[in-house]
C-alpha positions in Angstrom: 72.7 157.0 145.4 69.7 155.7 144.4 69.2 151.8 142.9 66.3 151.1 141.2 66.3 147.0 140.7 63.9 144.1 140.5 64.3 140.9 142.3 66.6 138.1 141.3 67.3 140.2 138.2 70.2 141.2 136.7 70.0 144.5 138.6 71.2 142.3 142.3 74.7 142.5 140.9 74.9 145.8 141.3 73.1 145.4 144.4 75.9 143.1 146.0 78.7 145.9 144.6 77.3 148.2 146.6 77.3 146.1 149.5 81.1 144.9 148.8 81.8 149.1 148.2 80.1 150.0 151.7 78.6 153.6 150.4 75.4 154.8 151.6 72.7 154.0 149.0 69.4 153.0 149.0 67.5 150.0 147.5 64.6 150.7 145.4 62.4 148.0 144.1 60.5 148.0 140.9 58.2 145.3 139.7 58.0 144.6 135.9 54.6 146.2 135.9 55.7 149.1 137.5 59.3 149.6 135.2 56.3 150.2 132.3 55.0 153.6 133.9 56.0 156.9 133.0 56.9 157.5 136.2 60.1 154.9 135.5 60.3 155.5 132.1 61.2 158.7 132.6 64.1 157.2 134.9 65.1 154.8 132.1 63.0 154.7 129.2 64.0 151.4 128.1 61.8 150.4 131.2 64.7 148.0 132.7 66.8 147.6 135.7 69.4 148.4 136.8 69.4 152.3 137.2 71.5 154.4 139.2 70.5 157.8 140.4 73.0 159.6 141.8 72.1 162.4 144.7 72.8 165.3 142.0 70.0 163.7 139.7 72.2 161.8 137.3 70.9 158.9 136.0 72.9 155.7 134.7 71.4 152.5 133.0 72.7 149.2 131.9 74.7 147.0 134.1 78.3 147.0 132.6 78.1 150.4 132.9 77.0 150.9 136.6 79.6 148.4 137.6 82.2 150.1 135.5 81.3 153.3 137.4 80.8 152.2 140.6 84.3 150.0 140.9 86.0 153.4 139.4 84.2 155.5 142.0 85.4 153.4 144.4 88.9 151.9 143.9 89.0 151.2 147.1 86.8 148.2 147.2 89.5 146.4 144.2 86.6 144.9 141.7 88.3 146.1 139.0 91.7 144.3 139.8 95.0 145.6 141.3 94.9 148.9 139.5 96.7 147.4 137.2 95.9 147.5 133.0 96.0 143.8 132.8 94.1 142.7 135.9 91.0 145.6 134.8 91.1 143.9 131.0 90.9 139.9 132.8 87.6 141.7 135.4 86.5 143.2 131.8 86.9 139.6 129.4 84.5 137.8 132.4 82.2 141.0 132.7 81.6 141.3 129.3 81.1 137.1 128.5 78.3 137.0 131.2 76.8 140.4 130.0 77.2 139.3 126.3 77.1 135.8 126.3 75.6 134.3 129.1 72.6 136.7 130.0 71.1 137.0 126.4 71.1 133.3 126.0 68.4 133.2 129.0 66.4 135.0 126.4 64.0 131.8 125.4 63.2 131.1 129.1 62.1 135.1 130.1 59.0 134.9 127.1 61.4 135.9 123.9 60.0 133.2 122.3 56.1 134.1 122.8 55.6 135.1 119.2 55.7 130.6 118.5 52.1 129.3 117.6 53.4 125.9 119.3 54.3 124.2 122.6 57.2 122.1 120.0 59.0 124.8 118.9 58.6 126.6 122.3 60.3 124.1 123.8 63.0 123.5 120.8 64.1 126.6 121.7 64.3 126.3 125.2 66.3 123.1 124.4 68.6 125.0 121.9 69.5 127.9 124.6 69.9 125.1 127.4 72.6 123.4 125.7 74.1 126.8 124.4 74.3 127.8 128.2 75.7 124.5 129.4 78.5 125.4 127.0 79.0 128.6 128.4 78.7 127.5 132.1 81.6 124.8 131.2 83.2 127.6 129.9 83.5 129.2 133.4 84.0 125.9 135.3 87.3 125.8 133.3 88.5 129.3 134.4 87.4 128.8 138.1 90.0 125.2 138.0 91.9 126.2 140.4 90.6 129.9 141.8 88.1 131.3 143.8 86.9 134.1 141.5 86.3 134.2 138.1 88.7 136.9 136.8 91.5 135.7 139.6 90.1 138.3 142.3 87.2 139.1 143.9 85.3 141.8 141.3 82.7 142.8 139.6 81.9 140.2 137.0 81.6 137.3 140.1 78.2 138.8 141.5 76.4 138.7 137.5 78.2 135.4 137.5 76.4 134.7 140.3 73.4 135.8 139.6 73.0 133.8 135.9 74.2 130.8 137.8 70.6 131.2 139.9 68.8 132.1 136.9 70.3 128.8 135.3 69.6 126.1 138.4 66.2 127.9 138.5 65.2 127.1 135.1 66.7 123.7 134.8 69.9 124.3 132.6 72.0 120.9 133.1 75.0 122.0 135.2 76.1 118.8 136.7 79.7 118.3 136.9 80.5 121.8 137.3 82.4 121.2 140.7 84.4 124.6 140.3 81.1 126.4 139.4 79.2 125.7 142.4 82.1 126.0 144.9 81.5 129.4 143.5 77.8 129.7 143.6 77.9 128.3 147.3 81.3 130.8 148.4 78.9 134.0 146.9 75.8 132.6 149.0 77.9 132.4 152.0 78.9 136.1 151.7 77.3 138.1 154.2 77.0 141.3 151.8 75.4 138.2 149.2 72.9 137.4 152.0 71.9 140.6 153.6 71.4 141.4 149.1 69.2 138.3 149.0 67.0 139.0 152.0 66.7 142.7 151.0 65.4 141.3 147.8 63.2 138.7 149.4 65.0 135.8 147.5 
C-alpha cells in the first residue's frame, strides 16, 4: 500500500492507523503545490490527501473512507470496536463529528475566507469559527470524562481527533479547561506509533 499524505494534515490520521495496523506500506509525501499536478491529479483529482493506493492499482480518497477500509481490512488491530454493531456505530458518531463538524470549521483559518476585501471581516470570521470550535472541542472534553479514548476504545476517530486538536492549539482556538482533552492530546503524543508518524512527517 501506498499513502500519499501532506504534513500535519488530515491525511496523518491515516498515517498513525497504519502504524497501530502494523502492515507494510509506504509513506508518500506531497506538498500542496505538488497535489495540483497532473501527475497527482490523476491519483485523486480533487488534488487532496489522503489517498490510498493499494499494490493492485486501486485507488481510495477521503479520510472516512480509508479508515473505514483500513480497520475492516484489518480487524485485527480493533479500531472499529469489539466487532460488535454498537461499539462500530459509537467509533462511527466520533469519526463522523470530527470529519463533519470539527475539520470543516477550520475552514476560515486554511484561506477559505480569501475572497474578503478586509482585515475586519477576515478576522470576524476567524473569530466566528474559533468560538464554533471551542464548542465542539467542549463537546469532546465531555465524552472523554472519564475515558481514555473518545469512542470508549482505542480507534480510528482518536488519531483525526488528534490531529484537529494540533490544528486547533496551532492556530490559537481557546481550549483552556479542557483537562480531559489534553490528557488525550498528551496520551496520543506519547504513543510510539504517534511519534515515529510525527518524525516521519517532520512535525
Amino acid at each position: 500500500m501506498k499513502l500519499y499524505y501532506s504534513p500535519g494534515a488530515c491525511s496523518m490520521t491515516d498515517h498513525i492507523v497504519l502504524e497501530w495496523i502494523g502492515a507494510p506500506y509506504e509513506a508518500i509525501a506531497i506538498s500542496r503545490e505538488d497535489r495540483r499536478t497532473p501527475a497527482y491529479l490523476a491519483i485523486n483529482p480533487a488534488g487532496a490527501v489522503p489517498a490510498l493506493v493499494e499494490d493492485d492499482g486501486w485507488v481510495l480518497t477521503q479520510n472516512s473512507a480509508i479508515l473505514h477500509y483500513l480497520s475492516a481490512k484489518h480487524p485485527e488491530a480493533k479500531l472499529f470496536g469489539d466487532g460488535t454493531p454498537r461499539a462500530a456505530a459509537e467509533v462511527d458518531r466520533w469519526l463522523a463529528f470530527v470529519n463533519a463538524d470539527v475539520h470543516p470549521s477550520f475552514w476560515p483559518y486554511f484561506g477559505g475566507l480569501g475572497w474578503l476585501q478586509d482585515e475586519a471581516s477576515l478576522q470576524q470570521g476567524k473569530a466566528a469559527a474559533g468560538t464554533k470550535l471551542r464548542g465542539l472541542f467542549e463537546r469532546a472534553d465531555r465524552q472523554l470524562q472519564g475515558r481514555d479514548w473518545i469512542a470508549g476504545t482505542r480507534s480510528a476517530a482518536d488519531p483525526y481527533l488528534f490531529v484537529v486538536t494540533r490544528w486547533a492549539k496551532a492556530v490559537g482556538v481557546d481550549l483552556s479547561g479542557l483537562d480531559a482533552l489534553e490528557r488525550h492530546h498528551q496520551r496520543m503524543l506519547a504513543d510510539e506509533a504517534v511519534q515515529r508518524v510525527m518524525k516521519a512527517e517532520g512535525l
